[in-house]
SERO-4910 file (N, C-alpha, C, O; in steps of 0.05 Angstrom, whole numbers):
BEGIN
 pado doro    nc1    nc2    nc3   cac1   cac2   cac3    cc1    cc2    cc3    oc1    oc2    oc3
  Unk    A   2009   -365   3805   1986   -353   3792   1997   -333   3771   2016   -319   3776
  Unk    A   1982   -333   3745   2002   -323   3727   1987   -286   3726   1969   -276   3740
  Unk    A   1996   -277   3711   1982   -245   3716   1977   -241   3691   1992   -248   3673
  Unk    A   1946   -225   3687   1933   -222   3656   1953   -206   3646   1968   -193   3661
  Unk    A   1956   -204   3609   1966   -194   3603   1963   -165   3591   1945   -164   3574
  Unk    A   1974   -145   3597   1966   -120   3589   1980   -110   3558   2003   -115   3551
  Unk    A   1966    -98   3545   1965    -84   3508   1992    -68   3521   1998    -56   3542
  Unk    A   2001    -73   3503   2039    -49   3500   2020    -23   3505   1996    -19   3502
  Unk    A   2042     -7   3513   2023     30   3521   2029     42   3489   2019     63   3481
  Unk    A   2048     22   3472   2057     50   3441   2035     41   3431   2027     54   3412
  Unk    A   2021     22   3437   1993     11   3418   1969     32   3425   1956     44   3408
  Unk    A   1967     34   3450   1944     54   3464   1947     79   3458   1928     94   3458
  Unk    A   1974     87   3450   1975    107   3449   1975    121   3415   1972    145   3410
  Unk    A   1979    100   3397   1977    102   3376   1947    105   3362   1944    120   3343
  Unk    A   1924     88   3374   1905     91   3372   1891    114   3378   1872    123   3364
  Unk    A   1902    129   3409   1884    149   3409   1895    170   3390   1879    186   3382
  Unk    A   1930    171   3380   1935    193   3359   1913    191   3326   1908    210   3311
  Unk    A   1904    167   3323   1893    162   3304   1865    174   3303   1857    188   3284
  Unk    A   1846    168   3332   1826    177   3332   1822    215   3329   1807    230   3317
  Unk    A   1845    220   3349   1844    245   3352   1855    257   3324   1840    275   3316
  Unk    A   1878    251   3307   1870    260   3281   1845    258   3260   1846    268   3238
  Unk    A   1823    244   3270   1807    234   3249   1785    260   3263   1769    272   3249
  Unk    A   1788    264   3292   1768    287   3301   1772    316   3289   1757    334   3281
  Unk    A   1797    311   3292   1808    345   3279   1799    350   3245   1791    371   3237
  Unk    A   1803    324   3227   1792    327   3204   1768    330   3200   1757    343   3182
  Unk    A   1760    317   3219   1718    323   3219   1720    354   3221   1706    365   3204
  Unk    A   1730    369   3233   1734    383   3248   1735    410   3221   1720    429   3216
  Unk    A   1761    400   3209   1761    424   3187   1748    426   3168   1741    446   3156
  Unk    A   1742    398   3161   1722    384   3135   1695    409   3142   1692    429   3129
  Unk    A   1679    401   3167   1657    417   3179   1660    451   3176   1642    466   3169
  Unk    A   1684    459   3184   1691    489   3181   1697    498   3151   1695    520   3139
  Unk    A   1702    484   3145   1712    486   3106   1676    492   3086   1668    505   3066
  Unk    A   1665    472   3108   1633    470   3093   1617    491   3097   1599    499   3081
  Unk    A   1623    502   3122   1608    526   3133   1618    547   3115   1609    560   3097
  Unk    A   1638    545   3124   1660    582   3103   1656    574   3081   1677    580   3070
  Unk    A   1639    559   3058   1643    563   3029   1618    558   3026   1612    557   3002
  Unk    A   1590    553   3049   1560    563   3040   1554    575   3050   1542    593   3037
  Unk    A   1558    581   3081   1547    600   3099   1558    634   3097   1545    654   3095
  Unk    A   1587    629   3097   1603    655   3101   1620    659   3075   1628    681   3069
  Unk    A   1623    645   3066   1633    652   3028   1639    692   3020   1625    704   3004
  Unk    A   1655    700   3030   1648    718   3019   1647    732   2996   1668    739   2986
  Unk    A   1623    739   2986   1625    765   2958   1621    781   2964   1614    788   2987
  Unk    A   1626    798   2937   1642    819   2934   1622    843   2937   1601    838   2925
  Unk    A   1622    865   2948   1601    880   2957   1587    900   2924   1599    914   2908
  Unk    A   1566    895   2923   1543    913   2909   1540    941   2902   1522    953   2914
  Unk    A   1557    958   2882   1560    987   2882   1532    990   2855   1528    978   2834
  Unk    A   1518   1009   2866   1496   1022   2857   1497   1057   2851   1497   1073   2870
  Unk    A   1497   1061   2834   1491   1094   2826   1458   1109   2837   1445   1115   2816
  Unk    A   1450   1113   2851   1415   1122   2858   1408   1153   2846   1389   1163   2834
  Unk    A   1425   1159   2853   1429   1187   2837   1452   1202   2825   1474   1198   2834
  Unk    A   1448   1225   2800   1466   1237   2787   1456   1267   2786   1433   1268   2778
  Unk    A   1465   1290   2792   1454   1316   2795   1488   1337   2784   1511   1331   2788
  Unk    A   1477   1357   2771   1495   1369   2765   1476   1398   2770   1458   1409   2757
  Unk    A   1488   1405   2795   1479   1434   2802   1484   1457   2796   1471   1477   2803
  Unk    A   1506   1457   2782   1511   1493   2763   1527   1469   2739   1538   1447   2740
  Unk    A   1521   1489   2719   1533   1488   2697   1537   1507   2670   1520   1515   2653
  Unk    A   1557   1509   2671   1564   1524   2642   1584   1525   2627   1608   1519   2633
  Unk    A   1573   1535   2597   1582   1527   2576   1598   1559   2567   1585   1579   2573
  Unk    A   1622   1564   2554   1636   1584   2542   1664   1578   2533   1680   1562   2543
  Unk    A   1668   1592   2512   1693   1587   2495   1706   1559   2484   1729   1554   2477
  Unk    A   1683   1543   2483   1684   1514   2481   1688   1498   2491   1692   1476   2482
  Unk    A   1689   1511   2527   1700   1492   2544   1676   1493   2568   1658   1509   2565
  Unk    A   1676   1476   2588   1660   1469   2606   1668   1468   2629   1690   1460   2637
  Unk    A   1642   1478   2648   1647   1480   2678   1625   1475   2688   1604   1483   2678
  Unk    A   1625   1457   2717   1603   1443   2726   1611   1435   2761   1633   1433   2771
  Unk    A   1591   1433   2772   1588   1418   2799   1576   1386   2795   1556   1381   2782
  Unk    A   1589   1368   2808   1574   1340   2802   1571   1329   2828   1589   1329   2845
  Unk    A   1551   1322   2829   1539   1310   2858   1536   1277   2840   1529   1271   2817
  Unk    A   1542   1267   2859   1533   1229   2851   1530   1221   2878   1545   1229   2895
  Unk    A   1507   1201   2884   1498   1188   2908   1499   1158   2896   1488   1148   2876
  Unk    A   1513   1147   2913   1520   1119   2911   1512   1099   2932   1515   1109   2954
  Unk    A   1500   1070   2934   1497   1064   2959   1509   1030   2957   1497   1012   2945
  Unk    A   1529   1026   2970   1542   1000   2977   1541    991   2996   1547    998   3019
  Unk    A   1525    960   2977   1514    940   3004   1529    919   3004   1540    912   2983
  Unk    A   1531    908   3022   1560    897   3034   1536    858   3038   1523    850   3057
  Unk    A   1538    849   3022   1520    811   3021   1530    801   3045   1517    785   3058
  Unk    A   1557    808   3051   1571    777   3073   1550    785   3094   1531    800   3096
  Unk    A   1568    761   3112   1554    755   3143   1575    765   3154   1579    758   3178
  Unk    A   1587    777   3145   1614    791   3165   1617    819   3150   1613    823   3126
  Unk    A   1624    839   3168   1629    871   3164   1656    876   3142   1678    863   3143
  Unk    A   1650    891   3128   1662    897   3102   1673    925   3109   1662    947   3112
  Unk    A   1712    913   3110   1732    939   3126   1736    957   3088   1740    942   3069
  Unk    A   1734    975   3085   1744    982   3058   1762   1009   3052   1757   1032   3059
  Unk    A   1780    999   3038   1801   1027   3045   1796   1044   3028   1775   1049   3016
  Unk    A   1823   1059   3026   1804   1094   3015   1799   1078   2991   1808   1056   2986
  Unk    A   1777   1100   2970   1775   1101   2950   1761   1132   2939   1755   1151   2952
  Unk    A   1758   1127   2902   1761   1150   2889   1739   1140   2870   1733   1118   2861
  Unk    A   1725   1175   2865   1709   1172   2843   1723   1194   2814   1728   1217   2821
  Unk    A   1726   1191   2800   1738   1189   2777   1710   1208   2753   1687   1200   2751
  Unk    A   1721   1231   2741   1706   1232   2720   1721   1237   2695   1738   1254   2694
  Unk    A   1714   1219   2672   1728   1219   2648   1713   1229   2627   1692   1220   2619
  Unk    A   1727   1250   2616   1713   1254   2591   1745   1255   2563   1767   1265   2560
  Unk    A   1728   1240   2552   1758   1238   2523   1771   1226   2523   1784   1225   2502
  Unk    A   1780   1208   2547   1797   1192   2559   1812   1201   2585   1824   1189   2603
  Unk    A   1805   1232   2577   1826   1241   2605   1808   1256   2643   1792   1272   2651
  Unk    A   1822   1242   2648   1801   1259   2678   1799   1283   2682   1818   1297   2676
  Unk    A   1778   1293   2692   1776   1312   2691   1769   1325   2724   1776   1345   2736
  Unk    A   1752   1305   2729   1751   1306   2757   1760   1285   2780   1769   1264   2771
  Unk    A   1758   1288   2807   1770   1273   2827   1763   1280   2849   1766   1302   2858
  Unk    A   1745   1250   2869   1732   1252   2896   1748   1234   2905   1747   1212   2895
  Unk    A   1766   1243   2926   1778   1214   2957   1750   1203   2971   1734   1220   2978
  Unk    A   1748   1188   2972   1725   1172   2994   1734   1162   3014   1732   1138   3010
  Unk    A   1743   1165   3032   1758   1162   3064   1746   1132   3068   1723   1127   3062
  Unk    A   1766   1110   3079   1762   1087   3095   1738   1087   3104   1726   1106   3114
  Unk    A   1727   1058   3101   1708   1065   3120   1694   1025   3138   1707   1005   3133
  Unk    A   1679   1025   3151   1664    999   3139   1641    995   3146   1634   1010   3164
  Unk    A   1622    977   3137   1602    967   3128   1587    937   3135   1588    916   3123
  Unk    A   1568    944   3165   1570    919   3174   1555    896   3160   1547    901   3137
  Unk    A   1552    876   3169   1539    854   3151   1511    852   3144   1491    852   3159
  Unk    A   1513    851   3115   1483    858   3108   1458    884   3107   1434    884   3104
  Unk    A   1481    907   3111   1478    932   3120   1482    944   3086   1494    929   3070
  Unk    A   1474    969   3076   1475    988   3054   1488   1009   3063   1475   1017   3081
  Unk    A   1508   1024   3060   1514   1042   3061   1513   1072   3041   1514   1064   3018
  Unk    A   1512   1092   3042   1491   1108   3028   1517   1125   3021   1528   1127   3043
  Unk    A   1532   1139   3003   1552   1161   2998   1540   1178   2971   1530   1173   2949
  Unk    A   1548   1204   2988   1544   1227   2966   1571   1243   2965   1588   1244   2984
  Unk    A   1573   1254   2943   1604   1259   2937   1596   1288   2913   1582   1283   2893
  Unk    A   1603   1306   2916   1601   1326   2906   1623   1345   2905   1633   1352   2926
  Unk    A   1633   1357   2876   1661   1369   2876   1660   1389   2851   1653   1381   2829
  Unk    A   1665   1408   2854   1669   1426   2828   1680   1416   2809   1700   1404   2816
  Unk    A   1675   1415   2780   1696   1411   2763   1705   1430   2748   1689   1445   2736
  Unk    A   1733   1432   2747   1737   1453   2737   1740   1453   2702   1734   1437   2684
  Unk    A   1751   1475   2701   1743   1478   2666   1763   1469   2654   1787   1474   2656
  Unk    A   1745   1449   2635   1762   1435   2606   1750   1435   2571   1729   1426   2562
  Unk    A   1765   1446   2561   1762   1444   2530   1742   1418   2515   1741   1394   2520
  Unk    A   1730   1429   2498   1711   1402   2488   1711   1415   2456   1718   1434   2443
  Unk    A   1697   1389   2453   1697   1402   2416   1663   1428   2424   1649   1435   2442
  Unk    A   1669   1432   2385   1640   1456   2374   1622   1449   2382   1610   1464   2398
  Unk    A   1606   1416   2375   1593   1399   2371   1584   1403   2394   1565   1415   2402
  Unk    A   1606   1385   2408   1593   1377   2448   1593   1406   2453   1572   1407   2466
  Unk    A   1599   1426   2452   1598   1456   2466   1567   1466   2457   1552   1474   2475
  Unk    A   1557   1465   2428   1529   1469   2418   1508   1454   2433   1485   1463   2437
  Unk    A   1516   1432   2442   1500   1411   2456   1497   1414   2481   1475   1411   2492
  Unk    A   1521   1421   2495   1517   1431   2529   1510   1457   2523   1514   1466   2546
  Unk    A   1503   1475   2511   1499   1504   2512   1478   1500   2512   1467   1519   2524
  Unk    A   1458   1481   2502   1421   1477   2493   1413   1467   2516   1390   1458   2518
  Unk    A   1430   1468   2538   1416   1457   2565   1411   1482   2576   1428   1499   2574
  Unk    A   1379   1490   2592   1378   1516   2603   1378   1514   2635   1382   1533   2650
  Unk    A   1371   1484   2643   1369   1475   2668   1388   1458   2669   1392   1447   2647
  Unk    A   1408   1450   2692   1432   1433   2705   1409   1403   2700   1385   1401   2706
  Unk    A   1421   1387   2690   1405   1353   2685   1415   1339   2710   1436   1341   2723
  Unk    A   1393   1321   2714   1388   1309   2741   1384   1283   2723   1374   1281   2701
  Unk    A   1395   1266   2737   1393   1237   2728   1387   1211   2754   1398   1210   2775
  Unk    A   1372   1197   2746   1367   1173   2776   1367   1150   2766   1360   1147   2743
  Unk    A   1373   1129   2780   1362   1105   2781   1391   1094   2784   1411   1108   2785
  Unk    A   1391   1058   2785   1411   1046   2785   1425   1030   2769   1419   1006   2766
  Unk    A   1447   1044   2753   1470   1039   2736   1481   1013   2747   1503   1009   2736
  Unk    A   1476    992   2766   1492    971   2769   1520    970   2767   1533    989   2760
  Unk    A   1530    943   2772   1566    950   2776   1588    944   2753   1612    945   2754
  Unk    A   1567    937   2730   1585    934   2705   1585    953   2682   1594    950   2660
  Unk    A   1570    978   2697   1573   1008   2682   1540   1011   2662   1526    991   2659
  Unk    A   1536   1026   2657   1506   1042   2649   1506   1061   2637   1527   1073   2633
  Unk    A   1485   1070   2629   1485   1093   2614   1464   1116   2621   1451   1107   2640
  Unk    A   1457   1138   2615   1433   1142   2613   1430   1171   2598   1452   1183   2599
  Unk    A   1413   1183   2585   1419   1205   2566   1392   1212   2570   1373   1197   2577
  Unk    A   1392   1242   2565   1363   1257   2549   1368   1258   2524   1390   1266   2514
  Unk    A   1347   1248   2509   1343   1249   2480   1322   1260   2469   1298   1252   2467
  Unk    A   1337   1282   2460   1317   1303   2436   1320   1321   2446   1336   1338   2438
  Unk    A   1293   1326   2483   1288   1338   2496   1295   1338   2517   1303   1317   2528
  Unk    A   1294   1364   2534   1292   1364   2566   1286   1384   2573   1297   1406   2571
  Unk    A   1253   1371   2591   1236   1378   2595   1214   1406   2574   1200   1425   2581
  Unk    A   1222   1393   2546   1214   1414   2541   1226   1424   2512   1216   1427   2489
  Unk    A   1256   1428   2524   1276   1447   2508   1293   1436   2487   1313   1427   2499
  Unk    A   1295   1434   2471   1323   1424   2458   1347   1422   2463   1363   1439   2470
  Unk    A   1349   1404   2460   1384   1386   2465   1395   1381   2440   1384   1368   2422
  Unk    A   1418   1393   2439   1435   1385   2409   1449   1365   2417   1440   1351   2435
  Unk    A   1476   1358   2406   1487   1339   2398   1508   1327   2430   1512   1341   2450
  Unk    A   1515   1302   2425   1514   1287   2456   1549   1291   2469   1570   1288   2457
  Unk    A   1542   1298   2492   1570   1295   2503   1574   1281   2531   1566   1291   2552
  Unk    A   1581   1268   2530   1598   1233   2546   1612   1241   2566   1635   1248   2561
  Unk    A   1603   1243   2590   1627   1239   2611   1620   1213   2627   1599   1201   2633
  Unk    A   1646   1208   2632   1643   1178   2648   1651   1180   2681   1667   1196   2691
  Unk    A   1636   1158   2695   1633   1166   2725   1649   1136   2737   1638   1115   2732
  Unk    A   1672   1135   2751   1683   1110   2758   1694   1105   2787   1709   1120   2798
  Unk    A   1685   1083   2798   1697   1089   2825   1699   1063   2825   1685   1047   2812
  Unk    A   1717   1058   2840   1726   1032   2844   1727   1022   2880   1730   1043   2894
  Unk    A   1727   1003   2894   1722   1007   2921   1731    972   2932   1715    953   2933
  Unk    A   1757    973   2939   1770    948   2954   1771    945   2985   1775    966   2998
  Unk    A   1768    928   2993   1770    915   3016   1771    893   3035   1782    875   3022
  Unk    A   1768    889   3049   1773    853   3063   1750    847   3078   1734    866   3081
  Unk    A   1743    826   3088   1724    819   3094   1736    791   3121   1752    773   3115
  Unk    A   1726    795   3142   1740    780   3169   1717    756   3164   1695    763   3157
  Unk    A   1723    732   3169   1699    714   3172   1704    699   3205   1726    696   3216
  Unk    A   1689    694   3211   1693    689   3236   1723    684   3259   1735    666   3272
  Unk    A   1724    715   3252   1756    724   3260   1784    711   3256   1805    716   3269
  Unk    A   1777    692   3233   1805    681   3231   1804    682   3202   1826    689   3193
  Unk    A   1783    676   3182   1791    679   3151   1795    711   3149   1784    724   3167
  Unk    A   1810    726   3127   1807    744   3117   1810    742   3087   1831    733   3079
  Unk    A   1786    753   3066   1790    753   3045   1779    782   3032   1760    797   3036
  Unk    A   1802    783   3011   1793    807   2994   1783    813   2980   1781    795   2963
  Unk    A   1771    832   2975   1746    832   2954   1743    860   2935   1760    876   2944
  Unk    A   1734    867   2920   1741    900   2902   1718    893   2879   1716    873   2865
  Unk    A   1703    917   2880   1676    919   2868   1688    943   2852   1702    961   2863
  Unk    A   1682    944   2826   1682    963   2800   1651    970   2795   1632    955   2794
  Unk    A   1652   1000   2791   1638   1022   2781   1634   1037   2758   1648   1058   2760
  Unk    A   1622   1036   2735   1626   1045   2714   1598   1062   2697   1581   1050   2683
  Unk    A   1600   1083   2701   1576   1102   2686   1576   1121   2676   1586   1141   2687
  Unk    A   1564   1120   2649   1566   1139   2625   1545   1157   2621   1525   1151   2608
  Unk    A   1551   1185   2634   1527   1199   2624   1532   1214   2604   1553   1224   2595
  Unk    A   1498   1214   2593   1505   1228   2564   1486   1253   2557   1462   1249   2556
  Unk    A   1498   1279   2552   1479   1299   2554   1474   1300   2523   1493   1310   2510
  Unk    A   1451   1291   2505   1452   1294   2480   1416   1310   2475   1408   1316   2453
***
């Protein structure tokens, strides 16, 4: 009696390496699709809500001021937004004049985070012009709304509230704010949102 014949085992075994590679590709194909609609991450949302300058004054052509700025960064992913230190920057002429550290922090998913940052600045030289123009301020200028993340502007012109305003002087407000973003604990990608706003006391 003869005995059925049995498939070689390198054949059986070749087949299931085939299938089981073709599972694993489903596999990443499926995870590839998710992380680039579902979890994709961008880059987080910096907004200016407010600008306040609480003392200010003008003498010998030079300037001295307190600047408060309230900022609020909302973080789009589906995953918490780790972000390391950062700095808010004030430029006037090209050169800084002022400087806020913003300590680490993070920002869970889909969450706004709210920062106020307030610092003396100390005294710097300006021209006649800008010195006549900040001298016509009798009240510290308060400024609101949202400057968005590709920089803004916003000025009193003529007047405020009232009083005369002479001629305009420019300081610029800059913060910049990098960080990573975990996607379902195995991607990590980086991300850095730019800040850019020009106020103008004219």
């Amino acid at each position: 009696m003869s005995k059925p014949n049995r498939p070689p085992s390198g054949r059986t075994n070749l087949a299931s390496c085939v299938v089981a590679t073709i599972f694993l590709i489903f596999i990443v194909i499926v995870v590839l699709i998710v992380f680039f609609t579902v979890f994709k991450p961008k880059e987080p949302k910096i907004s200016v809500t407010s600008v306040q300058l609480p003392s200010f004054s003008v003498g010998n052509n030079s300037v001295n001021f307190t600047f408060s700025q309230y900022v609020s960064v909302r973080n789009p992913n589906k995953a918490a937004f780790s972000h390391y230190d950062s700095t808010i920057q004030l430029i006037y002429s090209g050169s800084q004049v002022g400087f806020m550290f913003i300590p680490a922090g993070k920002i869970d998913a889909g969450q706004t985070k709210y920062m106020a940052a307030t610092f003396a600045v100390q005294s710097f030289p300006i021209s006649s012009a800008a010195a006549a123009g900040a001298s016509a301020l009798v009240a510290p200028p308060a400024f609101g709304g949202d400057f968005g993340g590709g920089g803004g502007g916003v000025g009193i012109g003529g007047t405020n509230n009232g009083y005369r305003v002479g001629p305009t002087m420019e300081i610029e407000s800059r913060m910049e704010m990098a960080g990573r973003v975990r996607v379902l604990n195995f991607f990590t990608h980086h991300v850095k949102a730019n800040l850019g706003a020009e106020l103008k006391l004219q």
